[in-house]
N, C-alpha and C positions, 0 to 999 in steps of 0.2 A: 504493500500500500504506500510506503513511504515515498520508492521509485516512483509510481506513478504519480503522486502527488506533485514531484521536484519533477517529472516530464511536461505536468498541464501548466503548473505555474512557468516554465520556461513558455512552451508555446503560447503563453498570455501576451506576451510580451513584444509576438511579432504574429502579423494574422495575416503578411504579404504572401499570396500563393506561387509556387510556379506555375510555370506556362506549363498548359493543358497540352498535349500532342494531341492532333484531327486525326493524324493515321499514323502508324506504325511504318515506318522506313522501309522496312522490308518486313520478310512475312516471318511470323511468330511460329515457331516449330513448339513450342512450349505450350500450344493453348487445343482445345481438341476443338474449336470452333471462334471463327472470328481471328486466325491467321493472320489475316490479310489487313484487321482493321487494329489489331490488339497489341500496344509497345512490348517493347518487351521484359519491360518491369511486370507486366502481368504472368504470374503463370494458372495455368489446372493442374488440381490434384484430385485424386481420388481417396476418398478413406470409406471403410468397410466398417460393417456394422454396428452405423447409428441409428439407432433407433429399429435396427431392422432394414436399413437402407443401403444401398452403394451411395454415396453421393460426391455429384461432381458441383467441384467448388474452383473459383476463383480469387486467385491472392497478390496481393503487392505489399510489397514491406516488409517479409519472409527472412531479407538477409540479414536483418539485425535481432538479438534474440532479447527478452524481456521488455520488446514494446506492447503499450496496450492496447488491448484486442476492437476492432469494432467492426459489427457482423451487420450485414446488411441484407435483408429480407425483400424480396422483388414480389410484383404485385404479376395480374393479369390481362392480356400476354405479353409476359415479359419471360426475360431470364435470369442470371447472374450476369450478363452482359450487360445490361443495362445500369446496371453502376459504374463502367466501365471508365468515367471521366472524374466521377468524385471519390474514387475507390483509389485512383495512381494520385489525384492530390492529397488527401488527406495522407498515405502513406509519406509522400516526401515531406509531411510533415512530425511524420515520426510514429506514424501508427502500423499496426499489423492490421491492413485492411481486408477482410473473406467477404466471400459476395457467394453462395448457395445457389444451384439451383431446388429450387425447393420442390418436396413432396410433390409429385404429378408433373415434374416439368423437368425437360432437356436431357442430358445425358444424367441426372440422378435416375437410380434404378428400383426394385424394390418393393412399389407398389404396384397394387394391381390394376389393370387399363382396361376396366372393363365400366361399363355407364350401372351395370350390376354391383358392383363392389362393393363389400360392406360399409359405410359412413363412418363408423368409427374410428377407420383407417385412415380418415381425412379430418378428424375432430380439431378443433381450435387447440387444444390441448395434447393431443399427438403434435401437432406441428410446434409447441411449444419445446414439448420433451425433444423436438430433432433437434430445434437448438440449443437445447442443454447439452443434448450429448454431442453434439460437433461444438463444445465450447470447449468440453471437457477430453475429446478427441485431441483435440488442438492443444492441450497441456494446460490449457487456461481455468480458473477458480470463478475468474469476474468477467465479465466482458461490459462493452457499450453496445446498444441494437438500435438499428436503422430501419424503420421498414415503410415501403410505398403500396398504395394502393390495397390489396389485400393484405400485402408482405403488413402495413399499419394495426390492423386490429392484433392482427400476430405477435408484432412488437410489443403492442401496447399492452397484451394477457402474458407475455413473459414479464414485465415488469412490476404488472400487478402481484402474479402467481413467485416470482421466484426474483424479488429485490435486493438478495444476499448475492444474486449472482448476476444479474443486468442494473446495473449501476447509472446508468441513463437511458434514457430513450429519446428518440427522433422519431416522428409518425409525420408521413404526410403523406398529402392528396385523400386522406378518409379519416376526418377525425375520430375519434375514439370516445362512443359514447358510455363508456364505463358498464359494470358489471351488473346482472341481467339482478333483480329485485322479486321477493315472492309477494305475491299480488293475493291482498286481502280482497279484494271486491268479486263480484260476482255480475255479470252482464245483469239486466231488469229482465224479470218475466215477458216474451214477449216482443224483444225487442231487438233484431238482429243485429249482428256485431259487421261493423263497416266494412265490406269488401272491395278491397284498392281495385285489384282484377277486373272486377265485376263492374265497377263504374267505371277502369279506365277504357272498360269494351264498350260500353253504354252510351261512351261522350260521340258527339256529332260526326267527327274523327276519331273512330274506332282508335284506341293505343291499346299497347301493353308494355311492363315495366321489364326494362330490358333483364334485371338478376333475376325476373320470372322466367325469361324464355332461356335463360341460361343451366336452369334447372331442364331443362326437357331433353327426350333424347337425340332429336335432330339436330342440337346443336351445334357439336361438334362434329356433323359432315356438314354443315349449310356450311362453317368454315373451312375447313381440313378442304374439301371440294369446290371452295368458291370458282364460278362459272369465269368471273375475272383472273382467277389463278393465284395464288398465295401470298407474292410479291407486291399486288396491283391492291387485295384486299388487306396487308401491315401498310402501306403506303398510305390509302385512303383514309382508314380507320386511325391510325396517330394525327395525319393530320385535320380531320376533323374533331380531333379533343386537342389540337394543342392551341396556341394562341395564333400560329398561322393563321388559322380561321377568325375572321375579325368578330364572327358572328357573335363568339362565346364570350357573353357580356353576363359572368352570372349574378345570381342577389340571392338574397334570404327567402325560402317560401312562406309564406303564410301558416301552412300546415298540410299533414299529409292525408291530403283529398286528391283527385283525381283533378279537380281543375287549375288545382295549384303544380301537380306535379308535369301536366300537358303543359305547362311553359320553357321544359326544358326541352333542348335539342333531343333529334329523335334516335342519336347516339345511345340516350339512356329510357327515353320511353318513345318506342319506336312504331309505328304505323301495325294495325291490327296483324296483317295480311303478308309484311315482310318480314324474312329472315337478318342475321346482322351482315350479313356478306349483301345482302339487295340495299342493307337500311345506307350503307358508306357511299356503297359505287359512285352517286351521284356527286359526291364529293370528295373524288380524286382530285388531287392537284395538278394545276396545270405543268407543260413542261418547263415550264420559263420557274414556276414555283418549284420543281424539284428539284434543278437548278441551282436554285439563291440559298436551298435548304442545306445548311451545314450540319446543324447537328443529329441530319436522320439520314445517312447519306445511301444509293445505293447501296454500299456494301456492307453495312448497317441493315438495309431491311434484309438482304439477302441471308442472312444469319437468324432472322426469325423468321424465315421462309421456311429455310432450309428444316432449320430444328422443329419446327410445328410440325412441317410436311411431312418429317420422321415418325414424331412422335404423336401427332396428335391433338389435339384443345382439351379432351374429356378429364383428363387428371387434373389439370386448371380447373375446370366448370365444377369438378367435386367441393369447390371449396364455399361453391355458391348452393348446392344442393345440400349440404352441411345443416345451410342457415333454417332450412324446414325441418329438420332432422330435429325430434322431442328429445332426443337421449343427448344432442349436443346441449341443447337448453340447460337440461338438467343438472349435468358436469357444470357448467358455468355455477348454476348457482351453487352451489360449496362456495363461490365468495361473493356472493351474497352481500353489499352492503362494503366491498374493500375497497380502494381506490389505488390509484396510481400514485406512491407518495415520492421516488428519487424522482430526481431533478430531468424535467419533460421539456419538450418543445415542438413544435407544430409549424409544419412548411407544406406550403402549397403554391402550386403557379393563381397570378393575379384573377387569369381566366381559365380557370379551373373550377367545373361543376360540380367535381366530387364532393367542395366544400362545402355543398348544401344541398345536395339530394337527401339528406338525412334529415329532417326540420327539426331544429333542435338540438341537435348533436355537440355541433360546433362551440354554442354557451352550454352546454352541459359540462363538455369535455374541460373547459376553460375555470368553470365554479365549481364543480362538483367530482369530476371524474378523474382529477390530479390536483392535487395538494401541494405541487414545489414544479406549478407550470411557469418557464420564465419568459416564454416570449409564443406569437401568434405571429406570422410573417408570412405575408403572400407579395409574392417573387413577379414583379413589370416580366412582361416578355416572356412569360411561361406560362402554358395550358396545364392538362394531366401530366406531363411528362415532365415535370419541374425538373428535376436531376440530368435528365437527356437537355433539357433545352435550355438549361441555362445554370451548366455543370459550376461554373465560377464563383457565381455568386449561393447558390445550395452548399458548397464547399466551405464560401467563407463563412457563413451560417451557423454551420457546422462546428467548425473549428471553432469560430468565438463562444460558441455553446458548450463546448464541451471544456474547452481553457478552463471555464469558471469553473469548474465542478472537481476541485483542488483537496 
């Protein structure tokens, strides 16, 4: 504890980053994916049974021994790649940076890839215990956890569940609306309990909410088979949640009604009738926009092409089927009433919807659902992809958040 203590208070002291590399000089023999794009301060390793898993991980920082650990958690569809630009800063700044691909995604192995699969296998809290045991693989006691999108709530239930041993957290793009509560009331005789579904099919224009139709089985071929081809639907699809898209101007809803929630892009509540591969296509980027686009570059999508095309979306989508899963609920509540008490922070891109598709969430997560929250930051110039699109300033974030925590 001491070492680390004398490591954060030295990086307090200077928060200048290096220059980020766009691409790798020449090609990475070290990495089992993204060669082409990945310096070579990055490597993959594989380690054996965590949790039950093979898992492939990604690392920078590796050469110096007793720096401290920070594990980064990737959301949906992503990879471990997708840390790719704040995972080589933050190391040059003195950390052992790991980037996972997690549970149901990339070259981790392991789990089972069937839309059948038992749910348990994919519980909030299985994927908790994988990063204990890859904390603990790693030789490490403590670590620091990052997590986006999905990888966030993940983050946020190790830190609640197991704060002797994730020492901070970082969540963004999906605030963390803290742990599930046992519910004294009783619906009134008579009076049916509100169906989102059922009214977002009802409205004038038919919707449905996109983590519903991610539960279903066609899911994962409407993507895996998209008609545009796998390259053209990662292309589409990032750029319509990032801030490319001028469109994504998000706010606070009102509440979760059907007509509050039909104001967002149909990214996340999408037209009755189409799939997510039909809901993007229209908004492909032009060529002149893919182009000007640095931080998603070709050879960037090609690597989640690639990997999807391998392995498939269903192991990702388990983590959204999960969330109807009663026996996850119930795991949850064992805490019942605990919060998030080491030292939190929350990052998200400026135009980023994920920070309010949840109504409420976001002042929960802030009053109630952490206890030693220091900062709320949402990032000009970045949609969902806050880390991809504007690795610099995510970094510097970072790092001044975590310097203090001495």
């Amino acid at each position: 504890m001491h070492n680390r203590r004398q490591h954060l208070r030295g990086l307090a002291g200077t928060l200048a980053l290096t220059a980020l590399p766009s691409e790798a000089e020449a090609a990475n023999p070290n990495v089992l994916y993204g060669q082409d794009t990945l310096p070579d301060s990055i490597r993959s390793r594989r380690l054996e049974n965590i949790n039950g898993l093979s898992v492939h991980m990604l690392e920078a920082g590796f050469e110096t021994p007793n720096r401290p650990l920070l594990l980064f958690l990737h959301g949906f569809p992503e990879l471990a790649y997708s840390w790719r630009k704040v995972m080589v800063a933050l190391a040059a700044q003195g950390f052992h940076t790991v980037a996972a691909d997690q549970r149901g995604f990339g070259r981790t192995t392991g789990w089972d890839t069937r839309f059948e699969a038992d749910l348990t296998g994919f519980s909030t809290l299985t994927m908790v215990r994988d990063a204990l045991a890859l904390v603990s693989a790693l030789g490490y006691r403590t670590a620091n956890v990052v997590g986006h999108d999905a990888g966030s709530p993940v983050a946020g239930w190790c830190a609640l569940s197991r704060p002797d041993v994730f020492k901070t957290v970082a969540m963004m793009s999906a605030p963390f609306g803290g742990a599930p509560m046992f519910s004294t009331t009783r619906p009134a005789p008579g009076v049916p309990a509100y169906n989102l579904d059922e009214a977002l099919a009802a409205l004038p224009r038919p919707r449905k909410y996109y983590q519903r139709y991610y539960t279903t089985r066609e899911a994962d071929n409407d993507m895996r088979n998209a008609p545009q081809g796998l390259a053209a639907f990662f292309r589409a699809y990032y750029h319509y949640k990032s801030a490319d898209w001028k469109q994504n101007q998000p706010f606070t809803l009102k509440g979760r009604t059907a007509e509050e929630f039909a104001k967002m892009p149909t990214y996340y509540v999408m037209d009755l009738n189409k799939n997510m591969a039909e809901t993007v296509a229209p908004f492909m980027p032009t060529p002149a926009e893919i182009a000007a686009n640095k931080w998603f570059t070709d050879a960037d999508v090609a690597v989640y092409a690639s990997e999807y095309g391998r392995v498939g979306f269903q192991g990702g989508l388990q983590g959204y089927r999960r969330g109807l899963d009663p026996r996850n609920a119930a795991e949850l509540l064992t805490f019942a009433g605990r919060t998030i008490d080491v030292p939190s922070v929350f990052i998200s891109g400026k135009s980023d919807w994920g920070v309010y598709q949840s109504p409420g969430a976001l002042e929960n997560m802030r009053t109630k659902a952490c206890t030693n929250m220091t900062g709320v930051h949402l990032v000009e110039g970045a949609g969902h992809w806050v880390q991809q699109e504007q690795p610099e300033e995510v970094s510097r974030l970072l790092l001044a958040f975590l310097s203090k925590q001495a």
